[in-house]
C-alpha positions as CSV (number, residue, x, y, z in Angstrom):
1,X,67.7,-23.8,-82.2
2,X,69.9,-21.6,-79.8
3,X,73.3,-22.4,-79.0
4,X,74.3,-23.0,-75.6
5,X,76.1,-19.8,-75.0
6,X,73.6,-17.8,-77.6
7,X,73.7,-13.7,-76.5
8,X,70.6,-12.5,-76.4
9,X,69.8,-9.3,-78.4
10,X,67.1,-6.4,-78.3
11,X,66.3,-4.5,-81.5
12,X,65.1,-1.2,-81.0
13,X,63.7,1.3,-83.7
14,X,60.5,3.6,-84.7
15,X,60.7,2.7,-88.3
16,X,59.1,-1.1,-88.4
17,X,60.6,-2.5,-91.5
18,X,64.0,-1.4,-90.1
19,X,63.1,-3.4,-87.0
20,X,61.7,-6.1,-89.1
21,X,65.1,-6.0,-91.7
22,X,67.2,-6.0,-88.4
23,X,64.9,-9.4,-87.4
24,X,65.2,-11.0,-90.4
25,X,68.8,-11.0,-90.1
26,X,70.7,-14.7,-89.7
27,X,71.9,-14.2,-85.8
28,X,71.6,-17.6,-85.5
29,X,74.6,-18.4,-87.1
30,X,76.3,-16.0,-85.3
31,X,75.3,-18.1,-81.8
32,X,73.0,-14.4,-81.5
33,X,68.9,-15.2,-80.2
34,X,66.5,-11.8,-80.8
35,X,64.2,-12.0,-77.7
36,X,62.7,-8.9,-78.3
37,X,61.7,-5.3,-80.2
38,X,60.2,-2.2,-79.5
39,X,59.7,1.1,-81.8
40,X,60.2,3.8,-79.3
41,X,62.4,4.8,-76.9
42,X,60.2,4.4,-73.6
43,X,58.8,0.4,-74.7
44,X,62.6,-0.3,-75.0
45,X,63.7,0.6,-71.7
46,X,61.0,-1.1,-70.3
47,X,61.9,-4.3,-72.4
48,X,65.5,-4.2,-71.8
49,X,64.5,-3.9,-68.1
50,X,62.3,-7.2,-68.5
51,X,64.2,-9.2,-70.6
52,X,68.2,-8.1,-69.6
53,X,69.5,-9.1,-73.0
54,X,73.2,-8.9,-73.7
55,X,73.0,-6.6,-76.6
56,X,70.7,-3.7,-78.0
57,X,70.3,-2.1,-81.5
58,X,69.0,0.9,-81.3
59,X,68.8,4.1,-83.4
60,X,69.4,7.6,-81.8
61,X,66.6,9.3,-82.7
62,X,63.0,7.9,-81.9
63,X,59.8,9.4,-80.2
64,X,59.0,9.7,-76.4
65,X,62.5,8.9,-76.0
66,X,65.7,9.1,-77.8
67,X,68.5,6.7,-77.7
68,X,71.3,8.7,-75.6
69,X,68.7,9.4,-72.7
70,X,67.9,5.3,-73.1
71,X,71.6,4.3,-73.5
72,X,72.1,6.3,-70.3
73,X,69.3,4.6,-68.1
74,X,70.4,1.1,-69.4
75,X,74.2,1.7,-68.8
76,X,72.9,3.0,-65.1
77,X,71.0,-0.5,-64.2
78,X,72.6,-2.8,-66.9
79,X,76.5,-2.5,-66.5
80,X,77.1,-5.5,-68.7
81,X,74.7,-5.1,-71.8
82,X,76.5,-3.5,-75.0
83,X,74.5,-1.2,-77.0
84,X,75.0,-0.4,-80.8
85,X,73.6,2.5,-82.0
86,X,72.5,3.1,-85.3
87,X,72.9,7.5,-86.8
88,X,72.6,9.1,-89.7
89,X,75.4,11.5,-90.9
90,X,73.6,14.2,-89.4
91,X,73.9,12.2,-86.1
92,X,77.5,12.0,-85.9
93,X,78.8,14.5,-83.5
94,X,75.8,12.9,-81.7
95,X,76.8,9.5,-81.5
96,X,80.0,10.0,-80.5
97,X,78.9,11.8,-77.2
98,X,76.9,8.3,-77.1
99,X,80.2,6.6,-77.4
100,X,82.0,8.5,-74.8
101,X,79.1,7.8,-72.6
102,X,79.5,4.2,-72.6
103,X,77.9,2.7,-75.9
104,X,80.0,-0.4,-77.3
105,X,80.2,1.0,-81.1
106,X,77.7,2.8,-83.3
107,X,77.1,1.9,-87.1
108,X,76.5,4.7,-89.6
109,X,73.5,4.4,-92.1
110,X,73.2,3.5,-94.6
111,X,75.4,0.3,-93.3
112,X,75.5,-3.2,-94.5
113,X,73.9,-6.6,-93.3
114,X,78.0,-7.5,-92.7
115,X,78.5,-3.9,-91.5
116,X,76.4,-4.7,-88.8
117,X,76.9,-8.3,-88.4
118,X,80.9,-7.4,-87.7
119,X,79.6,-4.4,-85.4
120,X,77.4,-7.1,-83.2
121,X,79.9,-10.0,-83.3
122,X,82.4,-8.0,-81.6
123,X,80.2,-6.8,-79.0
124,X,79.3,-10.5,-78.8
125,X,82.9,-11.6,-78.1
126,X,83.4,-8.5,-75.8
127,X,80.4,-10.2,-73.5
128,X,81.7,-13.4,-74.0
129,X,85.0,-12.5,-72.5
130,X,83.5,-10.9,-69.7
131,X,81.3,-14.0,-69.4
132,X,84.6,-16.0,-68.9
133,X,86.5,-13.3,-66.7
134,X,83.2,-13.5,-64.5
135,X,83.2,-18.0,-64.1
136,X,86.8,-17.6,-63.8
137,X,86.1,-14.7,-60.8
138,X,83.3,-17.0,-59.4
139,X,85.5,-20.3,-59.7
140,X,88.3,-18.0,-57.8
141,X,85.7,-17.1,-54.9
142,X,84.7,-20.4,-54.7
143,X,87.9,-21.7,-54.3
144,X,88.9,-19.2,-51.8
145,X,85.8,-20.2,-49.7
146,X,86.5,-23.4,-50.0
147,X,89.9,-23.1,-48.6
148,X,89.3,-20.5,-46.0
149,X,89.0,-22.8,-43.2
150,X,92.8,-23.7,-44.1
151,X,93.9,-20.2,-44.4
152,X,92.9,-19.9,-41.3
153,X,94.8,-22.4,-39.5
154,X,97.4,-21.6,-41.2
155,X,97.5,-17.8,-40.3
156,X,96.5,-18.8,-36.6
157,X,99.8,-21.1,-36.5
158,X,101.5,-18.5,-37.4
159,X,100.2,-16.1,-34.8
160,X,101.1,-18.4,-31.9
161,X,104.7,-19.0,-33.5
162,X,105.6,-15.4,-34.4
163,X,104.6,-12.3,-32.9
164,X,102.7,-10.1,-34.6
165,X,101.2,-6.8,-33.7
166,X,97.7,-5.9,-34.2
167,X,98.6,-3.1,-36.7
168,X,100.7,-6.2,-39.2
169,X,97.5,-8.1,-38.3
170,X,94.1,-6.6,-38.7
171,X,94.3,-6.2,-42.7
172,X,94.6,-10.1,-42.5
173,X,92.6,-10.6,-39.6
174,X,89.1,-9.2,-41.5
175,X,90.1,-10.7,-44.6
176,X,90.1,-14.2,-43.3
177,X,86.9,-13.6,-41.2
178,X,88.9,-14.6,-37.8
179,X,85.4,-14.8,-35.2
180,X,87.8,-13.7,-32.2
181,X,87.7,-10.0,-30.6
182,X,91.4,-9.0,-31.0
183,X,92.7,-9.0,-27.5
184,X,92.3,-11.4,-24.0
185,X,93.4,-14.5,-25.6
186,X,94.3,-17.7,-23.9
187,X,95.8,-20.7,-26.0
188,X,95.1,-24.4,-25.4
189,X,96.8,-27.4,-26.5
190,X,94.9,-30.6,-26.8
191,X,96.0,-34.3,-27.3
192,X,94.3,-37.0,-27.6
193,X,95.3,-39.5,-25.0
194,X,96.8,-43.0,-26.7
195,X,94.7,-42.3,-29.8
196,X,97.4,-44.5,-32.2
197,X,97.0,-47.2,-29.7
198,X,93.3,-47.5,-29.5
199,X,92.4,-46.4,-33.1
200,X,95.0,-49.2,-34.4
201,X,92.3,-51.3,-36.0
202,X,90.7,-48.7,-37.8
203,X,90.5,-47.1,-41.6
204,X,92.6,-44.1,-42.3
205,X,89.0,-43.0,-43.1
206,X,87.2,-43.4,-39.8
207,X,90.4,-42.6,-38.0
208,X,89.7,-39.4,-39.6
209,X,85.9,-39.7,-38.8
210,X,86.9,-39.9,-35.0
211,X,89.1,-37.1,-35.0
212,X,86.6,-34.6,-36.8
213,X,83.8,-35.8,-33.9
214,X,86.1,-34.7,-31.4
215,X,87.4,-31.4,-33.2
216,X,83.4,-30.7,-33.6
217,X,82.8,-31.7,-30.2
218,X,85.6,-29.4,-29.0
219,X,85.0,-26.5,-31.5
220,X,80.8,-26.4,-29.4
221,X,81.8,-26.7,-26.1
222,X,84.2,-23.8,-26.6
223,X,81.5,-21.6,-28.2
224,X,79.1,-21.7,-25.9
225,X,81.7,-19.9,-23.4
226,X,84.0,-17.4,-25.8
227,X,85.1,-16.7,-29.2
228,X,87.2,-19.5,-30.5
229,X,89.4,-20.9,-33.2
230,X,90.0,-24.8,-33.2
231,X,91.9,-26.2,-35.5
232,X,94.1,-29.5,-35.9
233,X,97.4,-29.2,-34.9
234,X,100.9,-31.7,-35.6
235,X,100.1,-35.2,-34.9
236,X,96.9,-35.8,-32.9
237,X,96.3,-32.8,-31.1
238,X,94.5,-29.4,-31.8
239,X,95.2,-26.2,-30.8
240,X,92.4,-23.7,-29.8
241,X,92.7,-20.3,-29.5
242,X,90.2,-18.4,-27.7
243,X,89.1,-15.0,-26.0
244,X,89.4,-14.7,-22.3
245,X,86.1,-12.8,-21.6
246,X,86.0,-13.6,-17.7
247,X,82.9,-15.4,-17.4
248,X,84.0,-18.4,-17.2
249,X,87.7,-19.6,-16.1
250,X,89.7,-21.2,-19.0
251,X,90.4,-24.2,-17.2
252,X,87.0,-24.8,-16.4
253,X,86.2,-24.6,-20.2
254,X,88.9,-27.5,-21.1
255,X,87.6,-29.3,-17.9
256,X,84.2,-29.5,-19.6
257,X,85.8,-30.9,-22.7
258,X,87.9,-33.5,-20.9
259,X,84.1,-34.5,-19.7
260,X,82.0,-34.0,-23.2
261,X,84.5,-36.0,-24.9
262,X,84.8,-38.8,-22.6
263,X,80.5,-38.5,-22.0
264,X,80.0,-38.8,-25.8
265,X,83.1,-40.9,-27.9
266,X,85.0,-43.5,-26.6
267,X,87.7,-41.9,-26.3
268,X,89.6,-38.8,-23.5
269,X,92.2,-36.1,-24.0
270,X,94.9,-34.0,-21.9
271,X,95.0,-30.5,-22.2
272,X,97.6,-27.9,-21.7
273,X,96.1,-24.4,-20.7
274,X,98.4,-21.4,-21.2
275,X,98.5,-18.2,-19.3
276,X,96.0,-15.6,-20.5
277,X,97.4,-12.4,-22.3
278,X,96.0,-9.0,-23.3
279,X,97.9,-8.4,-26.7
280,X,97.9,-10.3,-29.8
281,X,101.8,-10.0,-29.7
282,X,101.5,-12.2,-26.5
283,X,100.2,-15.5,-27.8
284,X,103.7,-17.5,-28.3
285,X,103.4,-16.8,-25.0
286,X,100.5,-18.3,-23.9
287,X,101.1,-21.1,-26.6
288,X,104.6,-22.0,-25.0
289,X,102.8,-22.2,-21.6
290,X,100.2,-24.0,-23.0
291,X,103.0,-27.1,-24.2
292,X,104.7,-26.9,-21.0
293,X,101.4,-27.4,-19.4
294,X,100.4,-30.4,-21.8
295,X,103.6,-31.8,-21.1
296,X,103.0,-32.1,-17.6
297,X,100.4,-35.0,-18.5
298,X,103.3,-37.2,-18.7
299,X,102.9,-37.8,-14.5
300,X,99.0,-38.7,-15.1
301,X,97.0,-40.7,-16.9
302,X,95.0,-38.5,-19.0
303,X,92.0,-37.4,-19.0
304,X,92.7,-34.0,-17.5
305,X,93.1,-30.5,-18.0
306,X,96.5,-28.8,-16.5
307,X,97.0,-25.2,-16.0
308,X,100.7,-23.0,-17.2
309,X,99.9,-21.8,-13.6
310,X,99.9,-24.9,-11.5
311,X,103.2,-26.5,-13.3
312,X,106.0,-26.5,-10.2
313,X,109.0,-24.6,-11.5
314,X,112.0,-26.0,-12.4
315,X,115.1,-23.7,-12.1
316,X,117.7,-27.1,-12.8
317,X,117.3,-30.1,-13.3
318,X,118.8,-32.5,-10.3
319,X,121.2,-35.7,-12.2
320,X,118.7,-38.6,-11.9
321,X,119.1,-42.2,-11.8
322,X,121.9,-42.6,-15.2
323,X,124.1,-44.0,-12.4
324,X,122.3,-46.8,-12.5
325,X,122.6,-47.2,-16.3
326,X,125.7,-49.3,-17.1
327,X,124.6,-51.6,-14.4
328,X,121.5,-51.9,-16.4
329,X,123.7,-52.4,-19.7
330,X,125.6,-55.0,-17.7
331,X,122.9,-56.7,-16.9
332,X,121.7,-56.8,-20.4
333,X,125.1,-57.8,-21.6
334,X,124.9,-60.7,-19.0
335,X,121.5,-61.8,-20.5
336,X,120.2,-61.7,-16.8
337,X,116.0,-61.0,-16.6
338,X,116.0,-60.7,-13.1
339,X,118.8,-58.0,-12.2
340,X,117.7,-56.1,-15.5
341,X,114.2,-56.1,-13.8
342,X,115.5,-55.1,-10.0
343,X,117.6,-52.3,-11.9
344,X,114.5,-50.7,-13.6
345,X,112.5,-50.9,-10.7
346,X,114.8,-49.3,-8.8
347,X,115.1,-46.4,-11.6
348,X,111.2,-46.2,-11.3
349,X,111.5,-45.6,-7.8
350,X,114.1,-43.0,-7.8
351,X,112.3,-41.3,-10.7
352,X,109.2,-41.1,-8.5
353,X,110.0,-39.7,-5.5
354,X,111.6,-36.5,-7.2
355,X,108.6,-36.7,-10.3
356,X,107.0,-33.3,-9.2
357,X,110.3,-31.5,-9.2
358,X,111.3,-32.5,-12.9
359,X,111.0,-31.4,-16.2
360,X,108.9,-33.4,-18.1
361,X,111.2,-33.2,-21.1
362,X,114.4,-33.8,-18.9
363,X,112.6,-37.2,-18.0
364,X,112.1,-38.2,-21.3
365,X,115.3,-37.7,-22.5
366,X,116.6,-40.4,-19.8
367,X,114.3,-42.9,-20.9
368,X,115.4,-42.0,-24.3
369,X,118.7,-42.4,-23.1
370,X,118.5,-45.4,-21.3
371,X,116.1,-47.1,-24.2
372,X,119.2,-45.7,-26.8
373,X,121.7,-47.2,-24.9
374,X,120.0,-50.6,-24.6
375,X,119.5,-50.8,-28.5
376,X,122.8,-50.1,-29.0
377,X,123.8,-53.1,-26.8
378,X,121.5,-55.6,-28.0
379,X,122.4,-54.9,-31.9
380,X,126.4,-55.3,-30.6
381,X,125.6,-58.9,-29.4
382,X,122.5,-60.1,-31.2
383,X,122.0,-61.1,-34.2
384,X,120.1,-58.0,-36.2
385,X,117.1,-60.9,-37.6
386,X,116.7,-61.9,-34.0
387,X,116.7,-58.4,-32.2
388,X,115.1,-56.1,-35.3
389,X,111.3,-57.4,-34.1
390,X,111.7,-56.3,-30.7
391,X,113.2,-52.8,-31.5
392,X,110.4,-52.5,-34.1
393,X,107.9,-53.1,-31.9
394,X,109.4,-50.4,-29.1
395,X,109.4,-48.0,-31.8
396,X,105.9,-48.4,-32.9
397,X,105.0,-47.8,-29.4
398,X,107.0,-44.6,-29.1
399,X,105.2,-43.0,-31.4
400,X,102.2,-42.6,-29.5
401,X,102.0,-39.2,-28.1
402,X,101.2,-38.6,-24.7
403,X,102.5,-41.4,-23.1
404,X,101.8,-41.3,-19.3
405,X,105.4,-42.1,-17.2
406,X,103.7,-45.7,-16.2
407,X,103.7,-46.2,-19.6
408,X,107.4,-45.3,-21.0
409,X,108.2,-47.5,-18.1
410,X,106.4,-50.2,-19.3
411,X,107.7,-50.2,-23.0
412,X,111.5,-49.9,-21.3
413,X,110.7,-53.2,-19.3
414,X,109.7,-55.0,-21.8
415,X,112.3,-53.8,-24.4
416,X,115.2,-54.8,-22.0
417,X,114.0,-57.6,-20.5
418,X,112.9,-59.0,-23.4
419,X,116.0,-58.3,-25.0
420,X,118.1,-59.7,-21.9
421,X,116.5,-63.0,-22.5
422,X,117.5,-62.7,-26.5
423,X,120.9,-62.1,-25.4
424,X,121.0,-65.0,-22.7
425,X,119.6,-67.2,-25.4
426,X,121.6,-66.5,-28.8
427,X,125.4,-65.3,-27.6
428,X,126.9,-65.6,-24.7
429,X,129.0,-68.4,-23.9
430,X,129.8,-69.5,-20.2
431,X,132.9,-67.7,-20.4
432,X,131.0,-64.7,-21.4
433,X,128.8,-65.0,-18.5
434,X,131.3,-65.4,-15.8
435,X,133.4,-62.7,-16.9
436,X,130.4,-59.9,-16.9
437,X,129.1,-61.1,-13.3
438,X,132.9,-60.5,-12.8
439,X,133.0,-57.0,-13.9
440,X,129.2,-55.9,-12.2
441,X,131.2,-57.4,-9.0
442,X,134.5,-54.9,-9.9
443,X,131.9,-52.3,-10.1
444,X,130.7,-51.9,-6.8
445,X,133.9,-51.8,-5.0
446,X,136.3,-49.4,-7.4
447,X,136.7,-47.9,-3.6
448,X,138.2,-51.1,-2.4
449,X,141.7,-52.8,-2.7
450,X,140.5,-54.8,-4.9
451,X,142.5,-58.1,-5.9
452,X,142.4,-60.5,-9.4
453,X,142.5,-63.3,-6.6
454,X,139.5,-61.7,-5.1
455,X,137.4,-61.4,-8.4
456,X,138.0,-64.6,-9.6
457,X,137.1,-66.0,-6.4
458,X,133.4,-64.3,-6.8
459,X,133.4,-66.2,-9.8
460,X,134.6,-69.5,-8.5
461,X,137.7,-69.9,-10.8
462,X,141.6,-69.9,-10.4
463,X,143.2,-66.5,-10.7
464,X,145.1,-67.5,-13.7
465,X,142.5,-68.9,-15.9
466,X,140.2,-66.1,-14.5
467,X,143.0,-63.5,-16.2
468,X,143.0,-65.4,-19.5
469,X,139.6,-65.5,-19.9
470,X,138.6,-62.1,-18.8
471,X,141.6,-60.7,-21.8
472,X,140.0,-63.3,-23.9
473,X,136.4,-61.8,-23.5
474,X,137.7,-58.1,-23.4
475,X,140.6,-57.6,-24.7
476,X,142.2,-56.1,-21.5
477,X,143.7,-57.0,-18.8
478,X,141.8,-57.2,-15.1
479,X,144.0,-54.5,-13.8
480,X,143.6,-52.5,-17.2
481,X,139.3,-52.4,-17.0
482,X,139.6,-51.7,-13.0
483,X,141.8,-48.7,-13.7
484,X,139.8,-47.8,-16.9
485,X,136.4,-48.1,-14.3
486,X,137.7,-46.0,-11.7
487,X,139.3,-43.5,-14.4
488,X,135.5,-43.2,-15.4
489,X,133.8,-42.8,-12.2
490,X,136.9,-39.9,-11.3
491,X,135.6,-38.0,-14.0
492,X,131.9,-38.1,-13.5
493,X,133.0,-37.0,-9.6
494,X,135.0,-33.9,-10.9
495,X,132.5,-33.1,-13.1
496,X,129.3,-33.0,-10.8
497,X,132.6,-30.8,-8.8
498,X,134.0,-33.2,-6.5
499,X,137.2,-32.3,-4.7
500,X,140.3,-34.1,-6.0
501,X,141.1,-35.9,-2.5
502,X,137.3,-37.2,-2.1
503,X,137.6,-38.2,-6.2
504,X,140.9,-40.4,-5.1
505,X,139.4,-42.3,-2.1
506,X,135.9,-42.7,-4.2
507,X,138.1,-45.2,-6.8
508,X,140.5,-46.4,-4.7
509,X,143.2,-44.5,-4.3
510,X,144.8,-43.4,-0.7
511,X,147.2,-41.5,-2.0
512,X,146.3,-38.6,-3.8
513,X,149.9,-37.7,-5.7
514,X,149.4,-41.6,-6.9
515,X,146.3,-41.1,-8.1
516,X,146.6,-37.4,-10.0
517,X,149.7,-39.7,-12.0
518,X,147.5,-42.0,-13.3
519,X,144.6,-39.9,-14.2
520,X,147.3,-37.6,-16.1
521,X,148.8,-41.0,-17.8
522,X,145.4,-41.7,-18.6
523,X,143.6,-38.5,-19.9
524,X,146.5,-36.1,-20.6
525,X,145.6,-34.1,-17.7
526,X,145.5,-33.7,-14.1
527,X,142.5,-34.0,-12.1
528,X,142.7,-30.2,-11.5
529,X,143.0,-29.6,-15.0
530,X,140.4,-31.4,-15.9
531,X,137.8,-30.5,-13.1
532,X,139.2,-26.8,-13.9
533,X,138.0,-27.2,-17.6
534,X,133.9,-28.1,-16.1
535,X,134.7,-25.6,-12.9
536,X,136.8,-22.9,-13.5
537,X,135.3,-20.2,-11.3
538,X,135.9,-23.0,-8.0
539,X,139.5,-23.2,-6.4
540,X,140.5,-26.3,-5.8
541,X,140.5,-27.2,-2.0
């Protein structure tokens, strides 16, 4: 019974009970199978051709053909099979030439059963270890396969972070089988609109499920204009790369995605479209369009494709509703719904009428800000068990990508309105309430003479017990938070570069000697100082 990793061997020799001898040998022991003999030189080729054994006896001299003109045909066609030959003395300049040629060993007669037996079982282990080298090179290949898809990616992330000329490229570039031609490109960013929020319900496994339909569905609708390269990107989005051939217009191709994915699944995407470039150098280029682009999706709904081309440039950024947030945090602190309400909608509003001229990123960074700031007050007055839910939820919601501006305003609505009404219901006293409605009424009118008389009156108390509570709730006195207010409000004027005499009549002060003493008392400096340290290249008027 042969073994499982028995080598098969040929015998090969004109004298028949050499052949038969040779036969009757116990290979099987050895994990060796005979499959086959032959007594000349010509039947042996012939066999070894049929039968592609792993080893051959065979002597050097025989009829119609010898052993080294056999050896050299089998070694031609049969790289791997070992050959032993078998010589007489006579033979043994001969059978060295054999050796040099490319036979395994040769065995010198008269030899030994074990003579031979060592001779074969070497040869048997040098097969054996190419046996293993070869699973372990087709294991290797397999994995490589395997994971080219992931090489990929991987390489094509790194071509749109870092520039790399085609010269550092091409080596890789044919290695990894990259289907593009290697210049035209245009990058594309894709994101799947609200896909955390819808797919919320689901497995991790069909989650997955979905998002392979829609890479697949992507990945055809690109082919059948240009050369592509999809592959997932951070989060829920993809990036394609593809060839700008010029038959079709790039954003026409995402266009038809937006529709295939909507027309097929249940679910859309926003794409950013980058600016087309010639050289493979150019695509961080074309990828950093293609993010600004897909950023722009924060003004729609989704659905949509956006072009690099067709965002409106922003040189600066214009200072956009934050004077509106510590009323808002006032509000909050005051636990009041309705003016936290009226003070976001009136955010909103400012917000749209100057959306096409703003930076995407600059807007989200004051929702950030405001939603930041809001946190902040809530865990300073509510209890952390009471206000941790609400924050929670927010946060969950901010991780979906993509959020349209509608949106974002939404989750800040409900964040601190919800939260106002926490902080109405858990904390504040009367006291508490009377003396913030006190200080939103300061607020407005730092430009006024204002009085203690006149505040308290707002709030429908005495002046004196007005002053005692309001140092009792914070700590200073009335005259104390309306100079720290206006101090405030004088910097933000010198720092947007206000003149000093329109900075002193904006808080309150006619005089502008009194008023440069106390903003020195205050901050250490003057208010020329101080402007000069934000303005330096403006003279003071």
């Amino acid at each position: 019974m042969s073994q499982p990793e028995a080598i098969n061997l040929c015998i090969i020799d004109d004298i028949r009970s050499v052949v038969d001898g040779l036969t009757a040998m116990n290979w099987e022991e050895a994990g060796i199978r005979v499959v086959g003999s032959s007594s000349n030189g010509e039947e042996g080729l012939d066999l070894i051709t049929r039968l592609l054994p792993d080893l051959v006896i065979t002597d050097i001299r025989m009829p119609k053909m010898d052993g080294l003109h056999m050896l050299r045909a089998v070694l031609q066609e049969h790289h791997n099979c070992k050959v032993i030959l078998i010589s007489g003395y006579a033979d043994f300049e001969y059978a060295q030439r054999a050796v040099q040629l490319g036979a395994f060993d040769f065995v010198v007669k008269p030899f030994s059963e074990e003579e031979l037996m060592a001779a074969v079982v070497r040869a048997k282990a040098a097969v054996m270890e190419e046996r293993t080298r070869l699973v372990d090179r087709r294991k290797m290949e397999t994995k490589l396969r395997e994971s080219m898809p992931a090489l990929r990616q991987e390489y094509c992330a790194q071509l749109v972070s870092h520039r790399t000329t085609w010269e550092e490229a091409k080596e890789r570039w044919a290695f990894l089988e990259i289907g593009l031609q290697p210049r035209d490109f245009v990058v594309m960013l894709i994101d799947i609109d609200r896909f955390r929020e819808q797919a919320s319900e689901q497995s991790v496994r069909e989650m997955e499920l979905i998002r392979f339909s829609l890479l697949n569905i992507v990945q055809e609708t690109l082919a059948a204009h240009a050369p592509s390269v999809v592959f997932r990107a951070l989060h829920d989005q993809y990036l394609a790369i593809l060839n700008d051939t010029g038959s079709s217009r790039p954003i026409d191709i995402a266009e038809e995605c937006c529709r295939n994915i909507e027309h097929y699944t249940k679910f859309t995407v926003s794409i950013g479209v980058g600016g087309s470039v010639a050289e493979l150098s150019e695509l961080p280029d074309s990828y950093r369009q293609a993010q600004r682009a897909l950023s722009h999706h924060l003004f729609t709904e989704g659905n949509a494709a956006v072009r690099y081309e067709d965002v409106y440039p922003v040189a600066s950024q214009k200072p956009l509703a934050l004077e509106y947030k510590d009323e808002l945090l006032m509000a909050i602190r005051s636990g009041n719904t309705d003016r936290t309400t009226t003070i976001l909608s009136v955010i909103a509003e400012e917000v749209q009428k100057l959306v096409s001229r703003q930076s995407p990123d600059y807007l989200l960074s004051l929702y950030e800000e405001l939603a930041a700031s809001a946190i902040r007050t809530f865990y300073e007055i509510v209890p952390y068990a009471d206000i941790q839910p609400l924050i929670q939820r927010f946060r969950e919601a901010q991780l979906t990508l993509g959020l349209p501006l509608a949106a974002l305003q939404r989750q800040l609505l409900v964040l601190c309105t919800e939260g106002a009404e926490l902080v109405r219901r858990s904390s504040l006293s009367e006291g508490q309430k009377v003396v913030y409605k006190a200080m939103d009424y300061m607020k407005h009118r730092l430009a006024e003479d204002m009085t203690v008389g006149e505040c308290a009156a707002h709030v429908h108390l005495s002046a004196s017990y007005f002053s005692s509570l309001f140092k009792q709730v914070t700590g200073m006195t009335v005259t104390q938070h309306v100079t720290a207010e206006r101090i405030h409000k004088a910097k933000l004027l010198l720092v947007e570069g206000a003149q000093v005499q329109e900075v002193a009549s904006a808080v309150g002060y006619e005089e502008r000697r009194y008023f440069s003493e106390m903003f020195k008392k205050i901050t250490g400096q003057t208010p020329s100082e101080f402007r000069a340290g934000y303005h330096g290249d403006r003279p003071e008027t």
